[in-house]
N, CA, C and O atoms as a printed pandas DataFrame, in Angstrom:
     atom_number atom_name residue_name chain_id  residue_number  x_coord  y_coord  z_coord
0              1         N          UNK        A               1  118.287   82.747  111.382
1              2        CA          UNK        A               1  118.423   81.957  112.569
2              3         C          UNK        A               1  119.559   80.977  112.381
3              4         O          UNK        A               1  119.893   80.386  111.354
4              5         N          UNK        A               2  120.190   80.924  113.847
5              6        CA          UNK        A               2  121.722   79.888  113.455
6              7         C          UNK        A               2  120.816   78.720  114.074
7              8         O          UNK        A               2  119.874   78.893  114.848
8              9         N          UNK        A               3  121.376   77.260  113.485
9             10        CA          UNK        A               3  120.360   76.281  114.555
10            11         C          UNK        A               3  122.044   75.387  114.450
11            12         O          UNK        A               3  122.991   75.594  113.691
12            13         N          UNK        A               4  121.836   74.244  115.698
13            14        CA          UNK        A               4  122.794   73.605  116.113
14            15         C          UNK        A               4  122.396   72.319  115.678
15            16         O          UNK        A               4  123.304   71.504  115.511
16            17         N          UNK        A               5  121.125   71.929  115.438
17            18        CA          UNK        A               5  120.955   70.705  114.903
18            19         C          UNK        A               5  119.873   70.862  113.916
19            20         O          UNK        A               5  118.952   71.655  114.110
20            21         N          UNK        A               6  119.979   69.974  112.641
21            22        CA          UNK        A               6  119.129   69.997  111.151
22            23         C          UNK        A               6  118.033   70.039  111.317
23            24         O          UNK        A               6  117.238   70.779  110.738
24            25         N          UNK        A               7  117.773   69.115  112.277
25            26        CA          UNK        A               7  116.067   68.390  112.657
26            27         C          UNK        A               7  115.987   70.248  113.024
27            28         O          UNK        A               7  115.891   71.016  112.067
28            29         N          UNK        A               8  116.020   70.603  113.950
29            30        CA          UNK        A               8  115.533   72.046  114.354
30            31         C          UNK        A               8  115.753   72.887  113.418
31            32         O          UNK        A               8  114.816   73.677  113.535
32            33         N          UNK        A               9  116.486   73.280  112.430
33            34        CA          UNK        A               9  116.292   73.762  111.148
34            35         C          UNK        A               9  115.103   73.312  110.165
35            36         O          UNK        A               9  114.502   74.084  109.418
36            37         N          UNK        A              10  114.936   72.350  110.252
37            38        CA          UNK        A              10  113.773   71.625  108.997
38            39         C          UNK        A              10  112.330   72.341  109.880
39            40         O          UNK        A              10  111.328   72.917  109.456
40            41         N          UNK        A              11  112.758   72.009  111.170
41            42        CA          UNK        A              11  110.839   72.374  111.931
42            43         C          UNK        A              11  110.907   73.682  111.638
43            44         O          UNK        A              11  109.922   73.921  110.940
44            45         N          UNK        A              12  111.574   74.712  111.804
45            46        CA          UNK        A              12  111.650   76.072  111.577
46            47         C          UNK        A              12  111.404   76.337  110.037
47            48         O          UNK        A              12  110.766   77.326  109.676
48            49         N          UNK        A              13  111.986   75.325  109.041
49            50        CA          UNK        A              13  111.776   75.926  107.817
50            51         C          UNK        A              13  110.145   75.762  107.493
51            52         O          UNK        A              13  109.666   76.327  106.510
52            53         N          UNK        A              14  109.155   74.782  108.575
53            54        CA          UNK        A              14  108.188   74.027  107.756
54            55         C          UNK        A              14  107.053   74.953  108.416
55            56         O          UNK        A              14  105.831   74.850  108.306
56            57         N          UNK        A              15  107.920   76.016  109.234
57            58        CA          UNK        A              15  106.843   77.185  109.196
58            59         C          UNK        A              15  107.140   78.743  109.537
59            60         O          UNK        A              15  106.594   79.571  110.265
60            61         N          UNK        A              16  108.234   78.752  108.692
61            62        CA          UNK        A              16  109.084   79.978  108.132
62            63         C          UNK        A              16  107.900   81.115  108.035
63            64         O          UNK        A              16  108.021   82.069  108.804
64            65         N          UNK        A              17  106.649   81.090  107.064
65            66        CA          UNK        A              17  106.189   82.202  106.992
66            67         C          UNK        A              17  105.093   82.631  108.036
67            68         O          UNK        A              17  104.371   83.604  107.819
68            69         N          UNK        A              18  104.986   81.800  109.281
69            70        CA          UNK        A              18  104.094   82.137  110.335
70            71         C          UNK        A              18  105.210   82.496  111.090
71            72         O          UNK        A              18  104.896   83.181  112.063
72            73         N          UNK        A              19  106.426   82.268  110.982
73            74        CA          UNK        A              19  107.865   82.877  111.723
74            75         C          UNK        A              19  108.225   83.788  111.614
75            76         O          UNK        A              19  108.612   84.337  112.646
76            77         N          UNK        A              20  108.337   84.553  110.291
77            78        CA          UNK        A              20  108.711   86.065  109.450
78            79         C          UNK        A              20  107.314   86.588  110.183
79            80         O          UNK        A              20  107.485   87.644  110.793
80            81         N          UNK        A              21  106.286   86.182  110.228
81            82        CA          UNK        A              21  104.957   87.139  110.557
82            83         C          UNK        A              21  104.915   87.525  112.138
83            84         O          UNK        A              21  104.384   88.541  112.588
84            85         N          UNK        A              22  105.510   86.623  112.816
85            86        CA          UNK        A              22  105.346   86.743  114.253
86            87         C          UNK        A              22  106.658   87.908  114.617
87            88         O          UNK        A              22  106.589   88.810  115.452
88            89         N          UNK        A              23  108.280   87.459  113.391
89            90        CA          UNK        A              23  108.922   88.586  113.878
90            91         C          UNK        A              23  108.334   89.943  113.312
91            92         O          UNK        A              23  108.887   90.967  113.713
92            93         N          UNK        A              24  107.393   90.056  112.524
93            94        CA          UNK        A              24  107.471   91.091  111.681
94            95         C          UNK        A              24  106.568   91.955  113.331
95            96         O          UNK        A              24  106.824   93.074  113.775
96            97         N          UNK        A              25  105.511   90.921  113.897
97            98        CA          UNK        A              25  104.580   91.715  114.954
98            99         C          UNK        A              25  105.034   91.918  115.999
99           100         O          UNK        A              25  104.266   92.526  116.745
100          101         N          UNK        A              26  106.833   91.448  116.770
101          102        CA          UNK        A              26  107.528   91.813  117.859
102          103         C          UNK        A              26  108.270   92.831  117.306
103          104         O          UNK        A              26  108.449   93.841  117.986
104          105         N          UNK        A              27  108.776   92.750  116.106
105          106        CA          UNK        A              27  109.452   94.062  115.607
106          107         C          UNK        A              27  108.473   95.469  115.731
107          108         O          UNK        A              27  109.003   96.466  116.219
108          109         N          UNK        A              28  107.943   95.496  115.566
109          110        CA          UNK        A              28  106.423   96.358  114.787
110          111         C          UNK        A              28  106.103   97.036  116.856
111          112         O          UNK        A              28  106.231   98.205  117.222
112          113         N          UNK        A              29  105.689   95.803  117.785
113          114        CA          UNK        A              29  105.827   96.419  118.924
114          115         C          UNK        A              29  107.339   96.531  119.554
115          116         O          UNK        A              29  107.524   97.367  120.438
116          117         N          UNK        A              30  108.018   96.012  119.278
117          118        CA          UNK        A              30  109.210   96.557  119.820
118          119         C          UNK        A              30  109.585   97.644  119.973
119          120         O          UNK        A              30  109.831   98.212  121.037
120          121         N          UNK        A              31  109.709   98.264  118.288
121          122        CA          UNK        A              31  110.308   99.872  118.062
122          123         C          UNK        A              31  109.412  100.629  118.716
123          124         O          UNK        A              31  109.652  101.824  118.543
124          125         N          UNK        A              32  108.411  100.410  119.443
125          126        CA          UNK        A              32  107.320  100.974  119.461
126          127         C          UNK        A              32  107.425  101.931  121.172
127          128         O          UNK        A              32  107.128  103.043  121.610
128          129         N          UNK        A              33  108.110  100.496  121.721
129          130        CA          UNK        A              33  108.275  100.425  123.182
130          131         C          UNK        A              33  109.607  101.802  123.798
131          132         O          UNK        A              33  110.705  102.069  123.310
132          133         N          UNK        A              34  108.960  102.355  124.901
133          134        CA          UNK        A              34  110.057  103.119  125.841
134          135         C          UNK        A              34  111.468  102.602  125.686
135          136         O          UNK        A              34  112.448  103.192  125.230
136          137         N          UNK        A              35  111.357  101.305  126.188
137          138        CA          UNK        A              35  112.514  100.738  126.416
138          139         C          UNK        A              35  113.665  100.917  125.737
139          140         O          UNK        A              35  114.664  101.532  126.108
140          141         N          UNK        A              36  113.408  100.155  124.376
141          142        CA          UNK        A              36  113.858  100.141  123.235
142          143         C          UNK        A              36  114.731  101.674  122.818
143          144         O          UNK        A              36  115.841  101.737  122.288
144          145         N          UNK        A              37  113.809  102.890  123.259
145          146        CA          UNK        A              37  113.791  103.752  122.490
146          147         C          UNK        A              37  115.225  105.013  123.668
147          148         O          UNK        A              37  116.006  105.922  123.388
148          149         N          UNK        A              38  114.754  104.156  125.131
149          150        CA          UNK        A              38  115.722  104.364  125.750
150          151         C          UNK        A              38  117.136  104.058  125.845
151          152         O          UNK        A              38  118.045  104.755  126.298
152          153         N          UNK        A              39  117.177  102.473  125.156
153          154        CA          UNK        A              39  118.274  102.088  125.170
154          155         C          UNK        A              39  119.092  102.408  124.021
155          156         O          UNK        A              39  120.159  101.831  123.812
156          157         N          UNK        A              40  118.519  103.514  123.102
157          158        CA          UNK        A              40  119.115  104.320  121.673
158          159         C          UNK        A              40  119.616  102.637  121.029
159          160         O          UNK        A              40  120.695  102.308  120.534
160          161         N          UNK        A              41  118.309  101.764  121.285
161          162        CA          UNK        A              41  117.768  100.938  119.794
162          163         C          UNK        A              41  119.026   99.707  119.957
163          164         O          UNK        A              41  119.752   99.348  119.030
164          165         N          UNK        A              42  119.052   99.429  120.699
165          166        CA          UNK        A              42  120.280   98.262  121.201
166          167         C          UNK        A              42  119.885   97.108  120.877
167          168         O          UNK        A              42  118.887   96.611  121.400
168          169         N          UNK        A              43  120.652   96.448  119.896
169          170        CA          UNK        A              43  120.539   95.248  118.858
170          171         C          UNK        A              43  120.041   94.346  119.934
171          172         O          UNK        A              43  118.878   93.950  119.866
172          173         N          UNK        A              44  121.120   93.836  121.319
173          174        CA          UNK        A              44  120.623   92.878  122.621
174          175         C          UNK        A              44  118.957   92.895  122.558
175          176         O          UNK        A              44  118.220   91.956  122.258
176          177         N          UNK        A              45  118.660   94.007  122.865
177          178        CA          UNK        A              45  117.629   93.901  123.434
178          179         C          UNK        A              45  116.576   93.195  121.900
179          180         O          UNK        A              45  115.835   92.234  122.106
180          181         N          UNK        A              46  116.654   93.701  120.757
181          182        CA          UNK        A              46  115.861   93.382  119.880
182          183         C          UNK        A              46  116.085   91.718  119.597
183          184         O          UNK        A              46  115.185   90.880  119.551
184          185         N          UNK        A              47  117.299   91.521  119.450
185          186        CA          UNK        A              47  117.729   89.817  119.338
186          187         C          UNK        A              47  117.306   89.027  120.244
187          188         O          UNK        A              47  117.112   87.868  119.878
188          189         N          UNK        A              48  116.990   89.419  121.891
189          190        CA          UNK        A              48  116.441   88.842  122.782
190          191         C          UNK        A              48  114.935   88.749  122.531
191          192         O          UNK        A              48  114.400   87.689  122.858
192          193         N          UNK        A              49  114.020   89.913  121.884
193          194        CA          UNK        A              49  113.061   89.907  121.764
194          195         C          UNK        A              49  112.444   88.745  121.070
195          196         O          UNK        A              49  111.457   88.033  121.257
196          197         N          UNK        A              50  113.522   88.835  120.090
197          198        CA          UNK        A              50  113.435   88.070  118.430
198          199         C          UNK        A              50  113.300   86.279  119.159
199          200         O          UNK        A              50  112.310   85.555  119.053
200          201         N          UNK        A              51  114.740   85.901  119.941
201          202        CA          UNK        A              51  114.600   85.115  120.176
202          203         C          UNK        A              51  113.189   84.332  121.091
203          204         O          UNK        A              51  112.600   83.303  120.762
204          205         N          UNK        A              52  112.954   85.108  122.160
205          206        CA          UNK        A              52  111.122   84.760  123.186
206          207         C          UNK        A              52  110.610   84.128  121.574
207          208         O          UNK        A              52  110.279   82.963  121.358
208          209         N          UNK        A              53  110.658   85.290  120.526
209          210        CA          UNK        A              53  109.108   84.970  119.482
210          211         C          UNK        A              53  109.568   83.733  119.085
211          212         O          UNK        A              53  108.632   82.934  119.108
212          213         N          UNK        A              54  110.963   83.051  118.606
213          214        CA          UNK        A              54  111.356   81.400  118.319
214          215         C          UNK        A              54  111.047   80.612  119.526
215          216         O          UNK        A              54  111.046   79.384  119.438
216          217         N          UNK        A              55  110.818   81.125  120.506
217          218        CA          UNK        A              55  111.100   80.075  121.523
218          219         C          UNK        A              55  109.820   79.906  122.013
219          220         O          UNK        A              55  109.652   79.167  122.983
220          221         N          UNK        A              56  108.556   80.683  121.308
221          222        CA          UNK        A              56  107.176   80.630  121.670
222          223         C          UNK        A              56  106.448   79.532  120.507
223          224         O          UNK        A              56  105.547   78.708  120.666
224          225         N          UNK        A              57  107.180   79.870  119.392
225          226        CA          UNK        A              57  106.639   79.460  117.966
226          227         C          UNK        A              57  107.406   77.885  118.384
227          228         O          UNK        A              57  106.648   77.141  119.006
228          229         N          UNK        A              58  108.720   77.362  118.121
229          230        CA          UNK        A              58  109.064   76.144  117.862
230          231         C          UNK        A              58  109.726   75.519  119.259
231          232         O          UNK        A              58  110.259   74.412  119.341
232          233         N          UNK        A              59  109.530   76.716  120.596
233          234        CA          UNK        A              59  109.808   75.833  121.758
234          235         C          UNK        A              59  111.378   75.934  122.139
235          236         O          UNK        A              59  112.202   75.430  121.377
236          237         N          UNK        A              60  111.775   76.576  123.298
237          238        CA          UNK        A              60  112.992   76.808  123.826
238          239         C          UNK        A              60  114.304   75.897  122.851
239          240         O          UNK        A              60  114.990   76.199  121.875
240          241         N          UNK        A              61  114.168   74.522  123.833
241          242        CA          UNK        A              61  114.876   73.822  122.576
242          243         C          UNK        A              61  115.800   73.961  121.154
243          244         O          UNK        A              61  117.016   73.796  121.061
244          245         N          UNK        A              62  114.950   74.277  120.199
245          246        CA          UNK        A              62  114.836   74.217  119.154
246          247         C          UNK        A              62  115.898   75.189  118.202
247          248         O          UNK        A              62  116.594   74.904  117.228
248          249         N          UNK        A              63  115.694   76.400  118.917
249          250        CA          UNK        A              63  116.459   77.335  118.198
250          251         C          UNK        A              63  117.703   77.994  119.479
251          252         O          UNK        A              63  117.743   78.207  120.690
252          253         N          UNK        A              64  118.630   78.120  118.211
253          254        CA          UNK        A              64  119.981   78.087  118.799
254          255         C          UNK        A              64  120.184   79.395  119.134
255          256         O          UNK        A              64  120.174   79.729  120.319
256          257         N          UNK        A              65  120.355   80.135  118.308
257          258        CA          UNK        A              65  120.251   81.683  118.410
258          259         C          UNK        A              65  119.882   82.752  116.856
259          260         O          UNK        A              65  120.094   82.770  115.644
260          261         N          UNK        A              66  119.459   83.238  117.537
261          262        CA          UNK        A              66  118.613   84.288  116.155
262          263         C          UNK        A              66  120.037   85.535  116.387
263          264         O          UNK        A              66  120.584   86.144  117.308
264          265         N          UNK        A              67  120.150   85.374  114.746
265          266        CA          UNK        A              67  121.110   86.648  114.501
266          267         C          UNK        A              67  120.740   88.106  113.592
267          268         O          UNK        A              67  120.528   88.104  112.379
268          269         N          UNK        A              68  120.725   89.006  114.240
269          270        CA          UNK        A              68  120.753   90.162  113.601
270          271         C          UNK        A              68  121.337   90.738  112.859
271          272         O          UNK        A              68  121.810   91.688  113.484
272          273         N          UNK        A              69  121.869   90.826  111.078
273          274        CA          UNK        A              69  122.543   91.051  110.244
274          275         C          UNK        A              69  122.321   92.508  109.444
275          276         O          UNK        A              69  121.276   93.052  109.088
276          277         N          UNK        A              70  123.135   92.751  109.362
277          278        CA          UNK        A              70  122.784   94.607  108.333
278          279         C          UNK        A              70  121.560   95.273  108.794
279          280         O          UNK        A              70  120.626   95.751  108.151
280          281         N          UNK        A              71  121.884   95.159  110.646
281          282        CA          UNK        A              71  120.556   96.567  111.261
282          283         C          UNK        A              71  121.719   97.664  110.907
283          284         O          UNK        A              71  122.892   97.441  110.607
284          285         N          UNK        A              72  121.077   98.843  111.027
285          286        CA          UNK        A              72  121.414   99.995  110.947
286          287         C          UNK        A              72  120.717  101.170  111.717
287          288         O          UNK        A              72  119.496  101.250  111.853
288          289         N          UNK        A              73  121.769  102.216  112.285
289          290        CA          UNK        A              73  120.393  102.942  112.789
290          291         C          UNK        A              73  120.526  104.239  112.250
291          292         O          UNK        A              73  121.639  104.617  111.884
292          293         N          UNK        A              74  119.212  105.211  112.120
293          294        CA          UNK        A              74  118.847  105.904  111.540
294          295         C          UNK        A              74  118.725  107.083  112.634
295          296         O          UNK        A              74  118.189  106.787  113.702
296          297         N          UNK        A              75  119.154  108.306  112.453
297          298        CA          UNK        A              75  118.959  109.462  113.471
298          299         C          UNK        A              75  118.078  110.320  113.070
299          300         O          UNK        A              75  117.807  111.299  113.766
């Protein structure tokens, strides 16, 4: 996650592993979904996903933007 201000980095770090768990359960239904599977797996759509789960957990605000690094896709 990129954050624009520290304070919103520190709240995110002080509950990092209920954060990894919530992306691990939008990831998990994501791939899961039509959509997804229609759009032949389009990073947008997963980074948008990613972002709702920050913006449910620490509140619109807070997080700047969630980045997707070394996806890859698999045929």
């Amino acid at each position: 996650m990129i954050f624009d201000d520290p304070k919103n980095r520190d709240k995110a770090n002080a509950i990092m592993p209920a954060l990894i768990n919530d992306f691990v359960v939008e990831l998990s239904q994501l791939l899961a979904r039509k959509l997804v599977e229609e759009s032949n797996y389009d990073p947008n759509i997963i980074q948008s996903q990613l972002q709702k789960v920050c913006d449910r957990r620490l509140g619109k605000r807070c997080r700047h933007e969630v980045s997707i690094a070394n996806m890859e896709q698999h045929e």
